[in-house]
N, C-alpha and C positions, 0 to 999 in steps of 0.2 A: 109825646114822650119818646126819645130815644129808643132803636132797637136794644141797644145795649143795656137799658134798663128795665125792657120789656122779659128780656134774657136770664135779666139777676132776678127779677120776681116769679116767672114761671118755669125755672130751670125745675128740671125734675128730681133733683135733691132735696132742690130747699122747699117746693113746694109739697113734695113727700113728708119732711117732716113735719112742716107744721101742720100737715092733715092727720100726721101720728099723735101729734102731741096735743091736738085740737082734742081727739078722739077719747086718748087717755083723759085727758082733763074731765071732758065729759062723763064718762065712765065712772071717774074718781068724784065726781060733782053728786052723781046719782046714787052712788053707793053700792052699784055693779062691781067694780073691781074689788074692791074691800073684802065682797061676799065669795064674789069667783074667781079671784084671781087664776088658781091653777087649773082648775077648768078652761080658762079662755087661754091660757100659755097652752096646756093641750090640745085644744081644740086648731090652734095656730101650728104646732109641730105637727098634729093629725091629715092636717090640710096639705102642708107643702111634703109629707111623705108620701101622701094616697098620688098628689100630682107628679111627683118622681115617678111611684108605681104603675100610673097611665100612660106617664110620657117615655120607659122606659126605653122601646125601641129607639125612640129620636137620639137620645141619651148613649144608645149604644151604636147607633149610626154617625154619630159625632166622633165621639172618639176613637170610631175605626179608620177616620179619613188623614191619613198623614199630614202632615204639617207643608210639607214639597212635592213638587213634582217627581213621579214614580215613571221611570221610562224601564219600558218590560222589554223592550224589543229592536233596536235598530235595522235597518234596511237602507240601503241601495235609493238615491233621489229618484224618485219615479219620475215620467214625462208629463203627466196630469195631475194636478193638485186637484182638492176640491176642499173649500172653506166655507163651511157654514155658519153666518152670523161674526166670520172674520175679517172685516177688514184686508185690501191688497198691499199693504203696507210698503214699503222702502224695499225690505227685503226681496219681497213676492214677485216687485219689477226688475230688481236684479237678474235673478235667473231667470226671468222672462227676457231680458237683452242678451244673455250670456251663451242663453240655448240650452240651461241646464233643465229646465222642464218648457217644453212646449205648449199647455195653455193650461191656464186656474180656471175654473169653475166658480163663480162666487157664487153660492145659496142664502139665501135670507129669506128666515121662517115670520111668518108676518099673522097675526091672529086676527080671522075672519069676526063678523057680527055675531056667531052662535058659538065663537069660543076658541075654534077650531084651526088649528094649523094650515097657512097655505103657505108651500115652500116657492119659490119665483128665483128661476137660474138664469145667469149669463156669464158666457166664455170669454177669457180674457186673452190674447196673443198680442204678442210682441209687432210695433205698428210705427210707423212713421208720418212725419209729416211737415212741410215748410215750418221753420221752428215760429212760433205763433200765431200759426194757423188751425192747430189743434182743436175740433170744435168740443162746444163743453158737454157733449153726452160722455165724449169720450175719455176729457181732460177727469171726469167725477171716479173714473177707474182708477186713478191717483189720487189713494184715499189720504188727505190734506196735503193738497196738490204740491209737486215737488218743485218750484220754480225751476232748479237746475235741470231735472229732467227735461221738463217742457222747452228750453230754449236749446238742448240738444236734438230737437227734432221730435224726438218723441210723442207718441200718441198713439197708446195702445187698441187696438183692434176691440170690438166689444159687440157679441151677437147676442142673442139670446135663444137659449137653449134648453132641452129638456132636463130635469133632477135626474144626474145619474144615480144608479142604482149600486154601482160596483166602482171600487176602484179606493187610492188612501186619502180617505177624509180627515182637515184639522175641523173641530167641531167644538162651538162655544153658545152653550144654552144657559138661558137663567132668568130671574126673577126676585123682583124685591118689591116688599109692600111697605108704604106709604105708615109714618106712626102713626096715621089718625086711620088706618085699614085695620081690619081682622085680616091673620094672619087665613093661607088658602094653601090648598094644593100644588103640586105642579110634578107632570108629566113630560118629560122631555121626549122629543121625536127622536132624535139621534144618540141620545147618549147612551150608555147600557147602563149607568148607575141613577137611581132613582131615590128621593127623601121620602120616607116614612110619613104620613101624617101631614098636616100643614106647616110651612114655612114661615120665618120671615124674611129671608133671603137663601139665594141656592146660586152658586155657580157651577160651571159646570164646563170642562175642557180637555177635550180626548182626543187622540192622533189615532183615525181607525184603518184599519185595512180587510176594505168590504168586497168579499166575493161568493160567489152562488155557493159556496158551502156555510158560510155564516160571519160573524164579525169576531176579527182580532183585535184589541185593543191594545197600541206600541206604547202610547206614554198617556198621562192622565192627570190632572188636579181639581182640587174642590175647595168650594167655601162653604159653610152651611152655620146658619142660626136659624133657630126653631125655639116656638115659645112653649110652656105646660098645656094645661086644660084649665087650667083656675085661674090664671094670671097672675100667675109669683113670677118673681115680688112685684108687688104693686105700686110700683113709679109711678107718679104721674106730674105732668107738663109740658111744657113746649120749647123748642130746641129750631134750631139753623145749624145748618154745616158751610165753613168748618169751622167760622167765627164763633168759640162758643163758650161761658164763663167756666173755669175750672176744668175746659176742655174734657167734658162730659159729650161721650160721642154715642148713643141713644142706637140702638139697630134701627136698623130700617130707614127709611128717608126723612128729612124735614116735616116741619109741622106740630100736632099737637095730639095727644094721644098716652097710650099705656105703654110704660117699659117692660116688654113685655117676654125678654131673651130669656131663655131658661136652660137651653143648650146651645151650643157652637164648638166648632171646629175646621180642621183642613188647614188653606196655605192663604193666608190673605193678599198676596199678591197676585190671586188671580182676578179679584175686582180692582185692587190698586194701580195693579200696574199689565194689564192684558198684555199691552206692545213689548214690553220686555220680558216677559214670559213665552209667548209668540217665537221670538226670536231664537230663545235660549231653545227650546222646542228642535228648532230646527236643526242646533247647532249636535243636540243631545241625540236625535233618533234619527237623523239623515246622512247617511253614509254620502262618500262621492260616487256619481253616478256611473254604474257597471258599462259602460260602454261611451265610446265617446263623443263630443260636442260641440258644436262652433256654435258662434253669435250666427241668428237667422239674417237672411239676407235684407237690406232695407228696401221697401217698397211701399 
């Protein structure tokens, strides 16, 4: 059979309903509804009110997260980035040939066997080299590699180095569970904002500026979907993205499972569109830099 057909029979509408109306019939067959009707409509309002009541935090953590990016604070381009879990994009090599920041820090948090965060750094600087001789440890710091760069010579420097501790961090954490998952925790290392309760998705993207008195937070965005405690309402079937009937888009990833969103909010272009957010970022809370700068010399 067709996926497409696979799609119209377990989307999670149509299959939802016919499990309602499967139910009622039953109900109405045995002579339960007739007798109770408004005790089971109670019992139904009782339910999804007690699960508002429990889920109330998530509920109010959602709708405190602004819909855009929130820039608190501009400063001055510093000479050391550090990007955690971002990507060196286009930009990033830019003012690494320009001179306008002298070397990125890329961080990527990677989750050991027992659950647990292991951060793994390396420095990036501005580097050269016969133009298609660039070897490919180095060409992979041209994150989806920039042809034109490369046949200008280019070929960024790349050591590895310890997690700083200090200095302004762009910082992207997050997590998203699978429809056929229970929804889980999740603890960010870097961010200072953290979801209430279990997830079903969390983004998460702060420009900070870290130093031995503590963390300032310049600009910031979120995503957030979070399901109840009861699993209201109670979807159920299976989906693909993004091909998908009546473009029914299910939280959480592919697969088969409970629709299970009961709260969301924030900016969704921070999982739709990271790179152009990234950008805007820079454009919003980096001043030009307080002193001046040449292109590094090629060697």
């Amino acid at each position: 059979m067709q996926t497409y057909v696979w799609l119209l029979i377990l989307n999670p509408i149509w299959v939802t309903a016919l499990a309602l109306i499967a139910v009622i019939w039953l109900l109405s067959w045995t002579g339960i509804l007739a007798r109770h009707r408004y005790r089971i409509v109670a019992a139904l309002i009782a339910l999804y009110a007690l699960d508002a009541a429990i889920a109330l935090p998530r509920i109010l953590f959602s709708h405190g997260l602004p819909e855009h990016p929130v820039v608190a604070q501009r400063i001055p381009l510093p000479r050391q980035l550090v990007l955690v879990n971002f990507p060196c994009w286009a930009k990033c090599h830019e003012l690494l040939i320009s001179g306008a920041i002298e070397e990125v820090v890329f961080v990527e948090t990677r989750r050991s066997g027992d659950g647990t965060e292991e951060p793994q750094a390396v420095r990036y600087r501005a580097g050269w080299s016969i133009p298609g001789a660039c070897p490919r440890d180095r060409q992979k710091a041209i994150y989806f590699t920039d042809g034109d760069l490369l046949k200008t010579g280019y070929c960024p420097v790349v050591e590895p180095v310890d997690v700083p501790s200090q200095g302004v961090f762009l910082i992207r954490e997050s997590t998203i569970a699978l429809a056929s998952q229970r929804a889980r925790t999740f603890a960010p290392v870097y961010l200072t904002k953290s979801p209430p309760g279990a997830v079903i998705e969390f983004v998460g993207i702060e420009v900070q500026n870290r130093t031995g008195s503590g963390v300032t937070v310049l600009a910031s965005a979120y995503k957030y979907e979070a399901p109840g405690f009861l699993g209201l309402p109670p979807l159920l079937g299976c989906w693909e993205r993004p091909d998908n009937v009546i473009w029914i888009m299910p939280p959480g990833d592919t697969g088969c499972g409970l629709w299970r969103r009961f709260t969301w909010g924030g900016d969704e272009r921070v999982s739709s569109d990271p790179k152009r957010l990234y950008e805007d970022l820079f454009k919003d809370v980096f001043a030009p830099p307080d002193q001046s700068v040449g292109p590094p010399k090629k060697t």
